[in-house]
N, C-alpha and C positions, 0 to 999 in steps of 0.2 A: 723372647717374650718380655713384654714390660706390664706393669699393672697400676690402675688408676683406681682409688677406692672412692666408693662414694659414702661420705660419713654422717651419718644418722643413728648414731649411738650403737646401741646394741644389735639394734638391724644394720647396723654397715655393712656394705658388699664389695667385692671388689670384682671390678673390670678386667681379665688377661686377656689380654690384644698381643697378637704374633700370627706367625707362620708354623705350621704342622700340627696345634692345636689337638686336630681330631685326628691325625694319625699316631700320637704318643696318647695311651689310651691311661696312662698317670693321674693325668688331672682332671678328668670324669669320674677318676672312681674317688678320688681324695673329694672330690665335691658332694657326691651324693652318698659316701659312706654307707654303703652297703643295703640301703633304702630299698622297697617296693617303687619303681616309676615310672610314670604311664608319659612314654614320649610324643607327642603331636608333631607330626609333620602333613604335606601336603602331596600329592601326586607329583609333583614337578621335582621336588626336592629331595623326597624320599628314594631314588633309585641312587640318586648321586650321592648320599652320605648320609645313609641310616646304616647300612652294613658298618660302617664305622664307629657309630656308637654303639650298635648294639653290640659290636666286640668287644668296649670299654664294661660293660654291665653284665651280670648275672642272670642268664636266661630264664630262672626259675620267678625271680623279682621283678621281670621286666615286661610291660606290652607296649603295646602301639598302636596307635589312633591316626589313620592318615586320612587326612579332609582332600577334597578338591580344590585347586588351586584358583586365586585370584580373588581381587577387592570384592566381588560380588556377593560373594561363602561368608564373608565376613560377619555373621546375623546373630541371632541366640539360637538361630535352629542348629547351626554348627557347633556352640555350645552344647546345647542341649545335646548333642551326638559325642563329643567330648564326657560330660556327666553323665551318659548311659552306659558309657565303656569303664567309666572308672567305677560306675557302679554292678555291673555284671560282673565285674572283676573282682569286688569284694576289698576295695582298696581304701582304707583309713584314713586316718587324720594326719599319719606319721607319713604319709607318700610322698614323692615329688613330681610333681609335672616337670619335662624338659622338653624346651618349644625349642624346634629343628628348621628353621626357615627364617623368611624374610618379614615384613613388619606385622600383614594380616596373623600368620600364624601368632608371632609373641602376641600379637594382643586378645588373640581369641584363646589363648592356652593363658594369659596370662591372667583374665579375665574367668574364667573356668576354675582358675585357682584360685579367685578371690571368696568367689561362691558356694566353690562344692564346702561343703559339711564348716560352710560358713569360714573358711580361708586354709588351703595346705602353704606346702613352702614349692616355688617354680625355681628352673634353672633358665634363663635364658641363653640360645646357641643360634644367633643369626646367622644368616647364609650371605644378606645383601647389604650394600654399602652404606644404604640408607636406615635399615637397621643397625647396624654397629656402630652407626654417630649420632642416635636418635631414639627410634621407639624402643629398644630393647634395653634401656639407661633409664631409669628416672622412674618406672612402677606404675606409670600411665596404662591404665588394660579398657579395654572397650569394642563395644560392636558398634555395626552402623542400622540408621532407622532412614527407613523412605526419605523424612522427612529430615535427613539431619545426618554427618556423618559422627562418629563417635559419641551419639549423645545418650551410650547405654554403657555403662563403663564405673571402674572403680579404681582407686589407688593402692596399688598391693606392689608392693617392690620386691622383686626377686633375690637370693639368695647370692646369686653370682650370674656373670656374663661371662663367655668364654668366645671371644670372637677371634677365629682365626681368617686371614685376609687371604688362604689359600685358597676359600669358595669360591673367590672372584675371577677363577680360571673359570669357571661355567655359567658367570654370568653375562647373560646377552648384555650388550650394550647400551640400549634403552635405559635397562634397570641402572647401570653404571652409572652410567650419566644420571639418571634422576638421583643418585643420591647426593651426588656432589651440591645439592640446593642446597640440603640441610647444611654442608660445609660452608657452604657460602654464609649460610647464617649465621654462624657461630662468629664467624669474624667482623659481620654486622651489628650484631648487638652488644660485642663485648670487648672485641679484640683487633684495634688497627694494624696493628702488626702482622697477625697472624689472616687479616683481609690483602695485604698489602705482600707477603709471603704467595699466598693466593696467586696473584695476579703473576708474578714472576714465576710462577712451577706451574701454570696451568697445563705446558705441554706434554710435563711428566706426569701431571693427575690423567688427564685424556691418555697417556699411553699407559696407562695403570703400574707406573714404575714403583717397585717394593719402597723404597727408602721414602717418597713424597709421599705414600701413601700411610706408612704406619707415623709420618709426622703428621698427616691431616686427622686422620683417625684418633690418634693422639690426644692431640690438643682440642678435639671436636669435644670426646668423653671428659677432658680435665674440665673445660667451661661446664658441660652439662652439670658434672659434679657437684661441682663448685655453686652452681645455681639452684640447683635440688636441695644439694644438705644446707642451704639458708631459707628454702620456702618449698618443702616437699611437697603441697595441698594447693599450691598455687594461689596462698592468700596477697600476694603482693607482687616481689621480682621474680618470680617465675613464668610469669606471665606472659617476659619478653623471648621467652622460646617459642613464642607460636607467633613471632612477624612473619607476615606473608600470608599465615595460617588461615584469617579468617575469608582473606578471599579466596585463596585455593579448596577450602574446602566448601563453599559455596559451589566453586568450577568443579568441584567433583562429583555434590550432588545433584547442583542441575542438568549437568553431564550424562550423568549415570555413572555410577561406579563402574571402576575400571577402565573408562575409555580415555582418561588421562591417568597417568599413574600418579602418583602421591607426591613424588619427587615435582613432578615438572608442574603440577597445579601450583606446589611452591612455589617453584620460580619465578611462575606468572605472578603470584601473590606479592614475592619479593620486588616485581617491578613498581608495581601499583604500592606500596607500601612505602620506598623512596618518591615515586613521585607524589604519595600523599602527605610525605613529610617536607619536601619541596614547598607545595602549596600553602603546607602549613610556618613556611617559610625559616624552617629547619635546616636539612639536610641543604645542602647549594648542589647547583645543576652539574658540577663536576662529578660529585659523587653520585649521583643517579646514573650520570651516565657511566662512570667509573661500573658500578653495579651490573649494569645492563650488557654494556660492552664482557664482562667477565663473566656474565651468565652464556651469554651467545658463544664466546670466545669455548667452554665447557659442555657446549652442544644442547645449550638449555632452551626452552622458548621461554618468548618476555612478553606475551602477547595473546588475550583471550581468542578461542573460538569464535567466529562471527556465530554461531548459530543460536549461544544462550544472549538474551537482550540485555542490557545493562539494567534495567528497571526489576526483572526478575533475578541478575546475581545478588542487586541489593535485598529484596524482599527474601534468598535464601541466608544471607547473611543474619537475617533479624533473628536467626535460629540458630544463634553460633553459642557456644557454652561463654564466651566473653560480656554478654549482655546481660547489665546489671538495671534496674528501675525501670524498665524497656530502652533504654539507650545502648545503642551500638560502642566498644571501648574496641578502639585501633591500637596496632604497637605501630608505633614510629619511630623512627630515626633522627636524634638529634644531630650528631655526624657521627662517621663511620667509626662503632667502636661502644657507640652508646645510643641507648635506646629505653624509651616509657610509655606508657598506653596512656592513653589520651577517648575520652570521651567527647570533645566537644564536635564532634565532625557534620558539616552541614551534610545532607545527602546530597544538594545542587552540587558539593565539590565532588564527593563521590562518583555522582554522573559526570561528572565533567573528566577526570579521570578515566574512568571505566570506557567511554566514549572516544578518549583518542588511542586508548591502546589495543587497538581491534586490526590483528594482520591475519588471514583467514590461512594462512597455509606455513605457519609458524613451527609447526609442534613435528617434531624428529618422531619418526617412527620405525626408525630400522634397527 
């Protein structure tokens, strides 16, 4: 096990990343010291490693809230079912939520927490790749709105993460591979080296080998840190952890939740986001394709659905939380390694963009 802290004074947390995590049931109970705590998990997860924690805890102290699986649950009514169990339960201000899954669950448990009885303390315990280098770091909690994905949401940073990379025996592949985007990111907007590391071990990321994997997970949570404890509230450089973000999550709402997963709308976003730094005469056509070539190479798609039109991804984009005066603010890519938002974007580039990265049968579904 190795551990990354994320430093913000008194609230500091820290990250244990390793193997066996949840079968040595030590470090569940040294986290939640002996607390009342109401664990959220979901149908899918919960058969596979909930008997695990609930070894680690005191049966008399302990319930459990398990939601239905998948980005659609993600709402305030699943909250709201979350906040009716911890209130039938008779559960205080001193309790701890511990969120048992992959990113829907931290954020709707993480978010639960921000609210009930006006904020408890959460433990985050991701199941998928994509949480353990991403949403379950940094205190981001939110639901999703018809109109908008995460735009119901608060900042509440958890008390600890305990992510053991042993779940990734049960995880489908799909998910696998969607997480690897957010890896991808990390070495985009901060770390040539560690993008360039990337490229040489992709065949060990793809064959999920332990040693590649706790170095990408690693270094994924050190940058995230690192960018948190200088702009927790995302007044400034924080911001450039959501490259990719604003068009993927456009492609997620006019999608429909769920039918692309979170991971791979990145991806796409990740394309569209070099070649809009390209345009903006940034990033050069090597690192784009550098980019693209490494998303593909990780069984990612780089390439929108034909079915939402270019003219309605931009019109869902106007509803992105990055939109300040009514203007749209993009992260871009200076070159690989370094990255800043940018507001000045015509929409014609936009279109122009969005328009030639259209391959209709792009997206891995096995």
């Amino acid at each position: 096990m190795f551990t990354v802290v994320v430093e913000l004074g008194d609230r500091s947390y820290p990250i244990h990343i390793g193997s066996g995590l949840l079968a040595s049931d030590t470090l569940l109970r040294q986290t939640l010291q002996g607390r009342r705590v109401m664990v959220v998990s979901n149908d899918r997860v919960a058969p596979l490693y909930l008997d695990a924690v609930l070894g680690a805890l005191d049966p008399e102290r302990t319930a459990t809230c398990i939601l239905p699986d998948g980005e659609q649950h993600k709402t305030l009514a699943s909250v709201e079912r979350i906040v009716t169990d911890l209130l039938q339960r008779r559960f205080g201000r001193d309790c701890v939520l511990l969120a048992l899954g992959g990113g829907v669950v931290g954020d709707l448990t993480g978010f639960a927490a921000a609210v009930y009885q006006r904020g408890v303390d959460f433990v985050q315990v991701p199941t998928t790749l994509l949480a353990q280098v991403d949403s379950a770091v940094g205190g981001k909690t939110a639901v999703n709105h018809a109109l908008g994905k995460n735009m119901i949401g608060a900042f509440h940073q958890p008390i600890a993460v305990l992510s053991d990379f042993d779940t990734f025996a049960t995880l489908p592949a799909r998910e696998y591979r969607a997480g690897l985007a957010e890896v991808v990111k990390y070495g985009l907007i901060s770390d040539a080296a560690f993008f360039a590391w990337l490229q040489t071990h992709s065949r060990e990321l793809q064959q999920r080998d332990p040693a590649a994997l706790a170095h990408a997970i690693r270094r994924s949570c050190e940058i995230k840190a690192e960018v948190v404890a200088g702009d927790e509230q995302e007044q400034g450089r924080r911001a450039i952890l959501n490259l990719g973000h604003t068009f993927g999550h456009a492609l997620e709402t006019g999608l429909g939740y769920g039918t692309l997963l979170h991971g791979e709308a990145v991806a796409i976003g990740l394309r569209f986001a070099l070649d809009l730094s390209a345009q903006l005469g940034l990033a050069d056509a090597a690192e784009v394709t550098a980019t693209i070539e490494l998303l593909r190479t990780l069984g990612l798609p780089t390439s929108r659905p034909r079915p939402l039109p270019a003219d309605r991804i931009i019109e869902l984009m106007g509803v992105d939380k990055k939109v300040r005066d009514g203007r749209l603010r993009f992260v871009v890519v200076n070159h690989i390694g370094s990255a800043e938002v940018r507001a000045d974007i015509a929409q014609s580039m936009l279109l122009k963009i969005l328009d030639r990265g259209v391959e209709p049968e792009d997206v891995a579904q096995s």
